[in-house]
TIGUGU-230701 format. One record per residue: residue in three letters; y, x, z of N, C-alpha, C in turn. Coordinates in nm, 3 decimals, decimal comma. Each point is the difference from the previous one (the first is absolute). Example, Ala and Ser with C-alpha at 12.3 -4.5 7.8 and 13.67 -1.06 7.14 Angstrom:
// residues 2
NURO | ala | -0,569 | 1,319 | 0,780 | 0,119 | -0,089 | 0,000 | 0,120 | 0,090 | 0,000
NURO | ser | 0,105 | -0,035 | -0,072 | 0,119 | 0,082 | 0,006 | 0,109 | -0,077 | 0,073
END
This chain:
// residues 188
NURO | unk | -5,166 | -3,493 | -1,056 | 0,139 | -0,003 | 0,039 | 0,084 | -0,039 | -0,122
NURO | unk | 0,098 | -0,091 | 0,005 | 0,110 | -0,039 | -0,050 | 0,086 | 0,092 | -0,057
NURO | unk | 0,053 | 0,043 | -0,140 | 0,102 | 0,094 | -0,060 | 0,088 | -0,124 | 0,005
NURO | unk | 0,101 | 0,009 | 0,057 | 0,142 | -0,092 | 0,003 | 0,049 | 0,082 | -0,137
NURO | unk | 0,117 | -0,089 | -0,019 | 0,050 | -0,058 | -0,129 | 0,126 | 0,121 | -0,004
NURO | unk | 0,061 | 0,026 | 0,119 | 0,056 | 0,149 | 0,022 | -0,027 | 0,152 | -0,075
NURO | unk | -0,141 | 0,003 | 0,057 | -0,073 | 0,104 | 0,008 | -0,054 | 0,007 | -0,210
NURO | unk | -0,022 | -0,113 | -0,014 | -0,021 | -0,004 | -0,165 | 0,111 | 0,020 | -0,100
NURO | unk | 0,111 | -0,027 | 0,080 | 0,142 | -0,026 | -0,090 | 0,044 | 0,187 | 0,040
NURO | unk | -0,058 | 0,069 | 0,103 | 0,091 | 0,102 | 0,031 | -0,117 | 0,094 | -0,087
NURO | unk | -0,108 | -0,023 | -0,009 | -0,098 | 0,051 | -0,117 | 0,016 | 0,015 | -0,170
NURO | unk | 0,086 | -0,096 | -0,054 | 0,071 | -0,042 | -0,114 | 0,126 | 0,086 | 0,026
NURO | unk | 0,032 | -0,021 | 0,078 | 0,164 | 0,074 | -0,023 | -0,012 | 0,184 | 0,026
NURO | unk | -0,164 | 0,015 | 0,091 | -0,006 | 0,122 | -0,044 | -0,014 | 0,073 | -0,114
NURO | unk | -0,094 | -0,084 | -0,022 | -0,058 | 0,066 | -0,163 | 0,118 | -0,016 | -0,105
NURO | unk | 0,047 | -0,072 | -0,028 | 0,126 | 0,009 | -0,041 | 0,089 | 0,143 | -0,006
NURO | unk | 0,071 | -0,030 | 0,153 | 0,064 | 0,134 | 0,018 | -0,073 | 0,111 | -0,012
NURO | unk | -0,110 | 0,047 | -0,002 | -0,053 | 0,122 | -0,037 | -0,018 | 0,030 | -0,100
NURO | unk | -0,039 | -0,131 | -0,132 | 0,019 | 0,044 | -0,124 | 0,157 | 0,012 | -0,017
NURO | unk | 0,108 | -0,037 | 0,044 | 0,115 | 0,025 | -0,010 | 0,028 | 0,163 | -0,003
NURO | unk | -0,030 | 0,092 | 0,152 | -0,029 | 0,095 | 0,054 | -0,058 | 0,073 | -0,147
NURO | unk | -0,120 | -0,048 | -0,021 | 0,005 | 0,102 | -0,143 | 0,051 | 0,001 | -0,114
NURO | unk | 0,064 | -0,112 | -0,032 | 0,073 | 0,051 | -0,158 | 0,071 | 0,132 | -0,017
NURO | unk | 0,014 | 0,065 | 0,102 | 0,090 | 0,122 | -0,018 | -0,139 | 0,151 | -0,066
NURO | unk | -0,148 | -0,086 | -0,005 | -0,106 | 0,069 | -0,010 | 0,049 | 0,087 | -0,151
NURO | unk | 0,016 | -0,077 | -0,117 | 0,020 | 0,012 | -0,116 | 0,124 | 0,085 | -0,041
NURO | unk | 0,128 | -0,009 | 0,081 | 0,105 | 0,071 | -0,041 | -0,047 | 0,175 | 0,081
NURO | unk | -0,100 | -0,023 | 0,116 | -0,034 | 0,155 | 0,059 | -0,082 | 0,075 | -0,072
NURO | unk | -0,112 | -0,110 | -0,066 | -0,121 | 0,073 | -0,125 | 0,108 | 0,062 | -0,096
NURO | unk | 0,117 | -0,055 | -0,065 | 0,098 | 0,109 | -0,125 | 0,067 | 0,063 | 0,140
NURO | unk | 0,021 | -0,004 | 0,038 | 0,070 | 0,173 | 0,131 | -0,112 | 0,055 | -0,009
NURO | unk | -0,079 | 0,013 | 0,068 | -0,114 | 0,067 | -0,013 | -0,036 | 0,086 | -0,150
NURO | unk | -0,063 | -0,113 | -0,072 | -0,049 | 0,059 | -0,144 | 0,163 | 0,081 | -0,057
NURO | unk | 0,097 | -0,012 | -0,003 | 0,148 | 0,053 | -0,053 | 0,041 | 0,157 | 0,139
NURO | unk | -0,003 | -0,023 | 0,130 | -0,013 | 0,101 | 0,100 | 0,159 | -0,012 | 0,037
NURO | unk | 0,023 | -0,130 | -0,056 | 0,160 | -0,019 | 0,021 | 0,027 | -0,153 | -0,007
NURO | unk | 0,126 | 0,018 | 0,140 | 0,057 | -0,087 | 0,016 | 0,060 | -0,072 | -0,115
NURO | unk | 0,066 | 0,058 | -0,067 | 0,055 | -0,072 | -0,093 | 0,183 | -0,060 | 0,118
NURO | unk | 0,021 | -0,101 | -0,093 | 0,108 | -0,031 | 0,068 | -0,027 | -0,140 | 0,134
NURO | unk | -0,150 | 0,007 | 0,043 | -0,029 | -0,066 | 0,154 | 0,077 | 0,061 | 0,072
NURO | unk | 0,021 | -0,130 | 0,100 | 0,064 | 0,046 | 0,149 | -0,106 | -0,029 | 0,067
NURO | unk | -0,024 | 0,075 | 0,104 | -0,075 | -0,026 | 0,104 | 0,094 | -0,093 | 0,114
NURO | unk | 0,140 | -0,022 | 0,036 | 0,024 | -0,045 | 0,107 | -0,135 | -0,134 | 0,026
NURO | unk | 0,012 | -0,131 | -0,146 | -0,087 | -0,071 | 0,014 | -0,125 | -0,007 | 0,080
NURO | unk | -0,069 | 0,142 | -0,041 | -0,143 | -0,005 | 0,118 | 0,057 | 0,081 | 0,126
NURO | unk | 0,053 | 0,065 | 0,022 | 0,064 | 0,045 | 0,114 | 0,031 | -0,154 | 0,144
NURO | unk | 0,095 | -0,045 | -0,099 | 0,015 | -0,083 | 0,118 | -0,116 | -0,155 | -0,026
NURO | unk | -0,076 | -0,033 | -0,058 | -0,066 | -0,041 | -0,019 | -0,153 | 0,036 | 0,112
NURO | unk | -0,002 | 0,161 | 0,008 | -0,084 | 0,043 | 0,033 | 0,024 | -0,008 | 0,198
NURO | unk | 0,113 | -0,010 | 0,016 | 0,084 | -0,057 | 0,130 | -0,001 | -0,134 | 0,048
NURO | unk | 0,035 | -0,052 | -0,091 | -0,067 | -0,157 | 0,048 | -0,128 | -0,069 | 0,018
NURO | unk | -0,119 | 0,072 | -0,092 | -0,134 | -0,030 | 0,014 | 0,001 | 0,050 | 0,142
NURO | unk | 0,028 | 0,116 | 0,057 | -0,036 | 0,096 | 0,060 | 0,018 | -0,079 | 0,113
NURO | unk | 0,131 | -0,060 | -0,005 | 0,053 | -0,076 | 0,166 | -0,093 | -0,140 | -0,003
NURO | unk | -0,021 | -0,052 | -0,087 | -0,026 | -0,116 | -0,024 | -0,164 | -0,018 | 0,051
NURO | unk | -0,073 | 0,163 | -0,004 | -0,118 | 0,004 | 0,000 | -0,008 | 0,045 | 0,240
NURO | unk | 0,081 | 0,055 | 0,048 | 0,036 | -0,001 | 0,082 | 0,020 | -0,145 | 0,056
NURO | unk | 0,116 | -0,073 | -0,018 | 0,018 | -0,142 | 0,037 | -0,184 | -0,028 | -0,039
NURO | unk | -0,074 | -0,009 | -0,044 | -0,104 | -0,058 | -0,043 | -0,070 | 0,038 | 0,112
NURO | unk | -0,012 | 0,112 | 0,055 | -0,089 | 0,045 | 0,152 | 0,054 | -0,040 | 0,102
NURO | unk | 0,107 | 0,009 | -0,008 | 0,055 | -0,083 | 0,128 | -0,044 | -0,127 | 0,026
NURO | unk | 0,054 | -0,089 | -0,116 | -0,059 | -0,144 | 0,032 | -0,154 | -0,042 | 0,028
NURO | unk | 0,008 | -0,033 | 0,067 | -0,168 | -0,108 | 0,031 | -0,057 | -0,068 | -0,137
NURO | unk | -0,108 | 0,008 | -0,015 | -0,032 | -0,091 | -0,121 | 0,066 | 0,090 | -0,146
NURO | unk | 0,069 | 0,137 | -0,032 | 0,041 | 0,022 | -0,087 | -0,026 | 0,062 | -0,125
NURO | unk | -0,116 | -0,042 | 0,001 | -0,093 | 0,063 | -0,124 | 0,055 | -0,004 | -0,115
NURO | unk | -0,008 | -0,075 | -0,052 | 0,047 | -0,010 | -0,106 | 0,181 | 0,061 | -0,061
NURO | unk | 0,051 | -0,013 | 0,103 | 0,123 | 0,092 | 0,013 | -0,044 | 0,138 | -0,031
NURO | unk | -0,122 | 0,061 | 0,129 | -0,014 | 0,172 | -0,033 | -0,080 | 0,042 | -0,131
NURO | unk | -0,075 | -0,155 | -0,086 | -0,070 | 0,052 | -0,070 | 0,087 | 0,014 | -0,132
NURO | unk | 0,109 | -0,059 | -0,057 | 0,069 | -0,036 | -0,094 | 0,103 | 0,120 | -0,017
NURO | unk | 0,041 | 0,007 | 0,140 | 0,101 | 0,078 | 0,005 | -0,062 | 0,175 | 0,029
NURO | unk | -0,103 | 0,000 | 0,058 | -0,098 | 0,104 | 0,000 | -0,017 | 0,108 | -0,159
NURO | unk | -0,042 | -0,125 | -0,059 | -0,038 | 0,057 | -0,122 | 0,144 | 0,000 | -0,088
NURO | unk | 0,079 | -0,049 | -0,011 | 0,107 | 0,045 | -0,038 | 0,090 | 0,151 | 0,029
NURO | unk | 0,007 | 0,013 | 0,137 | 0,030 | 0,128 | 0,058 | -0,100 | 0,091 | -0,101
NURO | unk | -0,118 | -0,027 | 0,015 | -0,117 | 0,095 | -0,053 | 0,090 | 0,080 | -0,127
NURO | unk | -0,005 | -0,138 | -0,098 | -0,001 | -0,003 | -0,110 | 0,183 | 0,074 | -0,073
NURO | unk | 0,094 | -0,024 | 0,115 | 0,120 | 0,047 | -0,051 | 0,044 | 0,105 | 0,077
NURO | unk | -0,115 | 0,087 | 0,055 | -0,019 | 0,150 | 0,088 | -0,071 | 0,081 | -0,128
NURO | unk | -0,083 | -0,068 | -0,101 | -0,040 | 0,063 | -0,116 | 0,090 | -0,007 | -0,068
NURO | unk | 0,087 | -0,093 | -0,034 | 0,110 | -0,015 | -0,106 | 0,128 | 0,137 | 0,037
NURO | unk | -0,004 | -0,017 | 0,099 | 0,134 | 0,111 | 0,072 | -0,073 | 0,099 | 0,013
NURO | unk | -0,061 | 0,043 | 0,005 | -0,128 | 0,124 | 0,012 | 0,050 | 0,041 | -0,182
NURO | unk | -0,083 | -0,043 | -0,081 | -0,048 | 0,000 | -0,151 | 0,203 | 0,006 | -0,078
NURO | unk | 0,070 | -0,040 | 0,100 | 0,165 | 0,001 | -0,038 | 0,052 | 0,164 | 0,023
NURO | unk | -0,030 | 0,022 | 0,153 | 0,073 | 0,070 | 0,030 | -0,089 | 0,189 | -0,094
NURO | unk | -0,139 | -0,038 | -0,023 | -0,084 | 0,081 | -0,057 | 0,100 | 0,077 | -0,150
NURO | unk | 0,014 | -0,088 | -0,061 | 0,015 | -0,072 | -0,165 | 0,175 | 0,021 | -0,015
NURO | unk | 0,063 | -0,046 | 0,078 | 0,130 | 0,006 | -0,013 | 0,101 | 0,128 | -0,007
NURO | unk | 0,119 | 0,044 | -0,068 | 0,045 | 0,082 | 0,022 | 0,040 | 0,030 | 0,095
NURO | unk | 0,053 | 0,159 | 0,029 | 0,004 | 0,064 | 0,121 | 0,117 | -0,118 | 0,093
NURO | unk | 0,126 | 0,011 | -0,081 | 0,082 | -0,074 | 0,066 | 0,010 | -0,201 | 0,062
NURO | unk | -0,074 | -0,057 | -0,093 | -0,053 | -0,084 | 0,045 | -0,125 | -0,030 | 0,107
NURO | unk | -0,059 | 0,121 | 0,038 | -0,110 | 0,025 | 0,084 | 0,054 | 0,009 | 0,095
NURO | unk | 0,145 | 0,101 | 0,019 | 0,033 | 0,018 | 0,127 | 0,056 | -0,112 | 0,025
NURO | unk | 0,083 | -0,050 | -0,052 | 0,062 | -0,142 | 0,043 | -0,139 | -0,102 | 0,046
NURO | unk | -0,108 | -0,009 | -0,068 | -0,063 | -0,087 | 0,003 | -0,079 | 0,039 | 0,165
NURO | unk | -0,043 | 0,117 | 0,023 | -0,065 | 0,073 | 0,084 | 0,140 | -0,029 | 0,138
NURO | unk | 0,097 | 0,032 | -0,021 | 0,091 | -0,027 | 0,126 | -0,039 | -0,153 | 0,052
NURO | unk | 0,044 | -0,087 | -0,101 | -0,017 | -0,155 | 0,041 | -0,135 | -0,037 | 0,024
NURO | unk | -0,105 | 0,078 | -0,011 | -0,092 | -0,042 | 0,073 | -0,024 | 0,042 | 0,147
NURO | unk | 0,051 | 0,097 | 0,017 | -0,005 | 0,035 | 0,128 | 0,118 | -0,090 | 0,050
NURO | unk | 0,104 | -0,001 | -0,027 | 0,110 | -0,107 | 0,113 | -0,092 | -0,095 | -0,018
NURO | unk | -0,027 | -0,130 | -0,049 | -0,067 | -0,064 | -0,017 | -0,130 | -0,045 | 0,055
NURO | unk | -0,096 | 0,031 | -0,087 | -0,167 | 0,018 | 0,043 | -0,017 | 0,075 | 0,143
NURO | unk | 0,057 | 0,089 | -0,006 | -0,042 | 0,092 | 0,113 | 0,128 | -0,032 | 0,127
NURO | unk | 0,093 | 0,014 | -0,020 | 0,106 | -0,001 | 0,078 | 0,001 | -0,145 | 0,088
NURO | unk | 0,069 | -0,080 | -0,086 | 0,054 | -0,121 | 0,025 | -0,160 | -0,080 | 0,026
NURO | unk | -0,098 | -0,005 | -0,053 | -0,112 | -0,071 | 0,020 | -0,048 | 0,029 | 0,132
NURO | unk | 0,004 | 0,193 | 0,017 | -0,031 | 0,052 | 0,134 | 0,079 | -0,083 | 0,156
NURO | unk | 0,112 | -0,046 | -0,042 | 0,067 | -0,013 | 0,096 | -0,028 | -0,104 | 0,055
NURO | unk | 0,014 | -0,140 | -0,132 | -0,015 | -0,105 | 0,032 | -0,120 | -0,030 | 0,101
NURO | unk | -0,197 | 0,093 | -0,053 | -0,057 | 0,013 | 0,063 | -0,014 | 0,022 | 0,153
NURO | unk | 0,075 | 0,140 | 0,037 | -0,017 | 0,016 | 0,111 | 0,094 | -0,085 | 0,112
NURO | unk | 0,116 | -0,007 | -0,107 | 0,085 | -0,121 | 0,082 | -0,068 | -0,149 | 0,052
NURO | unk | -0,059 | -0,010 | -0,112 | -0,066 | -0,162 | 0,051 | -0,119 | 0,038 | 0,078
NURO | unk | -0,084 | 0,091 | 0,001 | -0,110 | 0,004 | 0,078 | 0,071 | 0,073 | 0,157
NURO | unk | 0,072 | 0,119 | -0,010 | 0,089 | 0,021 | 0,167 | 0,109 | -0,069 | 0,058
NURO | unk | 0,112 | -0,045 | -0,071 | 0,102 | -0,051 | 0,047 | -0,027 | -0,149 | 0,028
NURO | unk | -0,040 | -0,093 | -0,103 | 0,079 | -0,125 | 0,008 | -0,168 | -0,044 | 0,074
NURO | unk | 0,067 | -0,138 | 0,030 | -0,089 | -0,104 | 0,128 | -0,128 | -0,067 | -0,078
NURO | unk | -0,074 | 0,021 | 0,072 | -0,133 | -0,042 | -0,103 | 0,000 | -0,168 | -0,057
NURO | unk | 0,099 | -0,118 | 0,054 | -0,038 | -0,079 | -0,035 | 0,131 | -0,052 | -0,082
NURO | unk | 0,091 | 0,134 | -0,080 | 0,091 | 0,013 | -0,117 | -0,049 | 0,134 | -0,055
NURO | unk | -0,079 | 0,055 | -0,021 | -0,070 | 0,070 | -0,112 | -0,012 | -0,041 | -0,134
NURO | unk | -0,084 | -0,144 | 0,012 | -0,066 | -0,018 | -0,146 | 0,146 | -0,087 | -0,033
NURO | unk | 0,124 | -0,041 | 0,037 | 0,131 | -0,117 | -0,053 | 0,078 | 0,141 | -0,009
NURO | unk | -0,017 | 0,078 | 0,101 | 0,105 | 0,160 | -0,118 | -0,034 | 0,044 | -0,092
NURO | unk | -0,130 | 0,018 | -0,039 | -0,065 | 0,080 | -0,167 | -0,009 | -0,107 | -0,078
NURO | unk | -0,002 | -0,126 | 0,047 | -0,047 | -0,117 | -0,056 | 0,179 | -0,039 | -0,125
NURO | unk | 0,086 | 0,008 | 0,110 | 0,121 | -0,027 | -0,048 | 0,061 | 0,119 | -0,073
NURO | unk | -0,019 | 0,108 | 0,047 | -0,009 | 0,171 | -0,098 | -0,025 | -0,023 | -0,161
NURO | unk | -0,154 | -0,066 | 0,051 | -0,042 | 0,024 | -0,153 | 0,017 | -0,077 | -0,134
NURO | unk | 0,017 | -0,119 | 0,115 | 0,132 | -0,138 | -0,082 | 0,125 | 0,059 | -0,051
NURO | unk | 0,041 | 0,044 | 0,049 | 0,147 | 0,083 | -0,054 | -0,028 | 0,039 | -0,116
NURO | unk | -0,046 | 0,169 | 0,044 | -0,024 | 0,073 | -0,073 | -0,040 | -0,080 | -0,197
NURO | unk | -0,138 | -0,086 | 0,075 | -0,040 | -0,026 | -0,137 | 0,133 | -0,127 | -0,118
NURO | unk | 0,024 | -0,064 | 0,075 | 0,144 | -0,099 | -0,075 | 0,074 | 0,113 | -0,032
NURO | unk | 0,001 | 0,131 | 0,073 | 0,115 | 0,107 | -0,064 | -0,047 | 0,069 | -0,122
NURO | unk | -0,119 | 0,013 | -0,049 | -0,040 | 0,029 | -0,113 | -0,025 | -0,077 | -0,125
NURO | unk | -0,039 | -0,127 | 0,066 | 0,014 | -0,098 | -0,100 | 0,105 | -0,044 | -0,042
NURO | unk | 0,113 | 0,079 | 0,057 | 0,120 | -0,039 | -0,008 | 0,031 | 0,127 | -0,161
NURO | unk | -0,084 | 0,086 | 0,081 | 0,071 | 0,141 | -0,072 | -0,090 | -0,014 | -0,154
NURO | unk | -0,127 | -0,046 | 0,023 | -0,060 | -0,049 | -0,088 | 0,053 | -0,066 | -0,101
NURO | unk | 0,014 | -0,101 | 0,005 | 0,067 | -0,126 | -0,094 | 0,100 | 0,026 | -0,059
NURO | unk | 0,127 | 0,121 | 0,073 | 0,107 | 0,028 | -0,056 | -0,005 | 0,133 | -0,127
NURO | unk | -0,096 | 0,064 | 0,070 | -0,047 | 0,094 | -0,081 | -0,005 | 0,021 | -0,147
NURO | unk | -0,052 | -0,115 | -0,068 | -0,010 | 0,003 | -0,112 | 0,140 | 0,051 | -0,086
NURO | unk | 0,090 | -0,056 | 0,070 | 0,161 | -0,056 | -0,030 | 0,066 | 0,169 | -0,028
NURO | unk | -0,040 | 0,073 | 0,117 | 0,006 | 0,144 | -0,017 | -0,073 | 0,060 | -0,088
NURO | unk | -0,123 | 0,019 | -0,029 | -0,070 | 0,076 | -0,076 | -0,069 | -0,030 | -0,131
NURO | unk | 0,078 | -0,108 | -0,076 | -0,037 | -0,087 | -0,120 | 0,009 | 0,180 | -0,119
NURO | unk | 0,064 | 0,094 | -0,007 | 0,015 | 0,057 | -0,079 | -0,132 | 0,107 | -0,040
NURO | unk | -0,072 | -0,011 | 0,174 | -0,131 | 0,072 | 0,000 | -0,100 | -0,055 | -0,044
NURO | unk | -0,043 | -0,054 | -0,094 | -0,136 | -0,073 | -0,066 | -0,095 | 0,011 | 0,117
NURO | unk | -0,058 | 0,092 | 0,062 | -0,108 | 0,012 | 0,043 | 0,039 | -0,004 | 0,182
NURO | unk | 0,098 | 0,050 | 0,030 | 0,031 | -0,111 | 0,120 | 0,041 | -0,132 | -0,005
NURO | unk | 0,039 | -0,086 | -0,096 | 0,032 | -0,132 | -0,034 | -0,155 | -0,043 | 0,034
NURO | unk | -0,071 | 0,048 | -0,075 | -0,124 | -0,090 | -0,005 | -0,095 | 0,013 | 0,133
NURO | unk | 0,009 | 0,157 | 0,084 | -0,024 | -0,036 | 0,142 | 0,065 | -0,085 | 0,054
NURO | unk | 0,157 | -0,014 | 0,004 | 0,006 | -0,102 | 0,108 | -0,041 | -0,125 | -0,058
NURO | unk | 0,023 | -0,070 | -0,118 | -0,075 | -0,060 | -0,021 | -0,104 | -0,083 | 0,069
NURO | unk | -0,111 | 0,108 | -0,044 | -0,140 | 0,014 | 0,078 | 0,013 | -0,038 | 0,179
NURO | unk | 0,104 | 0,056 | 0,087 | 0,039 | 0,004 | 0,077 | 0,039 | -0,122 | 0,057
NURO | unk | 0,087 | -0,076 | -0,111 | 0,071 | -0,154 | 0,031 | -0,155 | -0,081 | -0,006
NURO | unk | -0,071 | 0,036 | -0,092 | -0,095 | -0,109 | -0,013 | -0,073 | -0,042 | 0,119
NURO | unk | -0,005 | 0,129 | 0,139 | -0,088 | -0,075 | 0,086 | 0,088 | -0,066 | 0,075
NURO | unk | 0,167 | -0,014 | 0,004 | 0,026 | -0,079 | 0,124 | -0,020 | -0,159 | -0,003
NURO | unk | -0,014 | -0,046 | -0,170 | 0,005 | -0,140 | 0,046 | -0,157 | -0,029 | 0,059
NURO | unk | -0,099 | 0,027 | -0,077 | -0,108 | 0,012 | 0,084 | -0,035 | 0,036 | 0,174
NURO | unk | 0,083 | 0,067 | 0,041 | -0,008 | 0,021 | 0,122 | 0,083 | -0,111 | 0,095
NURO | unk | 0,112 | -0,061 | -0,087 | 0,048 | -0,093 | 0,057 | -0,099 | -0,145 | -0,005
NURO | unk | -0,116 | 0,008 | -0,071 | -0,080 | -0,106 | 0,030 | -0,083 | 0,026 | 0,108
NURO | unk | -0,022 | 0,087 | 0,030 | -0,104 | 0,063 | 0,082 | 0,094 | -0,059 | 0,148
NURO | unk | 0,131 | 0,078 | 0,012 | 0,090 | -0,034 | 0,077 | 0,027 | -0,154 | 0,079
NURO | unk | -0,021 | -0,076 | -0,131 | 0,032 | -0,155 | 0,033 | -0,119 | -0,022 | 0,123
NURO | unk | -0,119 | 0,068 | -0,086 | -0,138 | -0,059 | 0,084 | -0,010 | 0,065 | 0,149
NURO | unk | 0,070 | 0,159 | 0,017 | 0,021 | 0,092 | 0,095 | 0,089 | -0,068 | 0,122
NURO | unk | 0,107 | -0,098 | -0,059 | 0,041 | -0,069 | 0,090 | 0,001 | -0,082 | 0,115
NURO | unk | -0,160 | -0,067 | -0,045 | -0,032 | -0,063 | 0,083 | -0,089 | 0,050 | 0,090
NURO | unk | -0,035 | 0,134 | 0,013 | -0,060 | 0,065 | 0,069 | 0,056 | 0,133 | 0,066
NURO | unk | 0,093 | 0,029 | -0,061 | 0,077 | 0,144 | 0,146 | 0,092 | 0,002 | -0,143
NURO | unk | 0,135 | -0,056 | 0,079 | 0,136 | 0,043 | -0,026 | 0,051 | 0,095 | -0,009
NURO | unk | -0,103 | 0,147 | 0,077 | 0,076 | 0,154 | -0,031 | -0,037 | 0,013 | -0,114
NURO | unk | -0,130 | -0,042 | -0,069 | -0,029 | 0,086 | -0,158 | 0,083 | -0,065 | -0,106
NURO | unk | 0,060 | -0,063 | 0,025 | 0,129 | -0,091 | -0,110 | 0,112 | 0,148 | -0,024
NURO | unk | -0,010 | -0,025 | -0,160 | 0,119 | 0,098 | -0,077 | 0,023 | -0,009 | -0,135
END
């Protein structure tokens, strides 16, 4: 059998994004080894950990969406340890803040979208409502992303997460170009 040229290009843009997914490996080994946050924010993997999450959803829905649940799969994985190893590590008051927004969020708002798209809406606008959801959502972080820096230049060590952070969108926007010609919902 034939691997189309799709299926190879959405293979590249996985591996990619998953080593993306871990650069945050290295700033959790000093939380960890230190037992402190330090001056990290978690919103980053919080809502990060929301968009894999939907993104890995849209991925079951669609026909053919492997590579969607596997990318975005292991991302969820991977920034459920990060927010896990945050909310562990972090002070009391940043825990609770951090611990609220995961529940509106992860639990809440993810819950809803779920049961909403699987009870309410019409099965053959399911996958163009989460599809267009998760389009939003993600241009809204890359939004929040990019600007970010502009805010938090005084924090050394959040400067250089987002940073880290900016570095995967142009990469993903190549992935994107190639994503185009094959399903218009995963474009963001």
């Amino acid at each position: 059998m034939a691997v189309s040229l799709s299926f190879i290009v959405g293979i590249i843009g996985n591996i990619i994004s998953i080593l993306v997914f871990t650069s945050p490996i290295k700033t959790f080994l000093r939380v960890v080894k230190k037992k402190s946050t330090e001056n990290y924010k978690g919103i980053p993997y919080v809502t990060t950990l929301l968009s894999t999450s939907l993104w890995t959803f849209y991925g079951l829905l669609k026909p053919g969406g492997l590579l969607i649940v596997t990318v975005n799969g292991a991302g969820a994985v991977l920034q459920f340890i990060y927010v896990t190893l945050f909310l562990i590590y972090a002070p009391k008051d940043k825990k609770i803040k951090t611990a609220k927004l995961v529940a509106i969020l992860n639990v809440g708002f993810l819950g809803s979208v779920i049961v909403l798209t699987l009870l309410a809406i019409k099965e053959n606008v399911k996958l163009t409502f989460v599809g267009i959801l998760c389009a939003g959502l993600t241009n809204i972080y890359i939004y929040i992303y990019m600007h970010g820096p502009w805010f938090q230049i005084e924090m050394e060590k959040i400067k250089v997460m987002f940073l880290l952070t900016n570095g995967k969108n142009p990469m993903r926007g190549i992935y994107c170009a190639f994503a185009r010609l094959f399903d218009l919902s995963i474009l963001s």
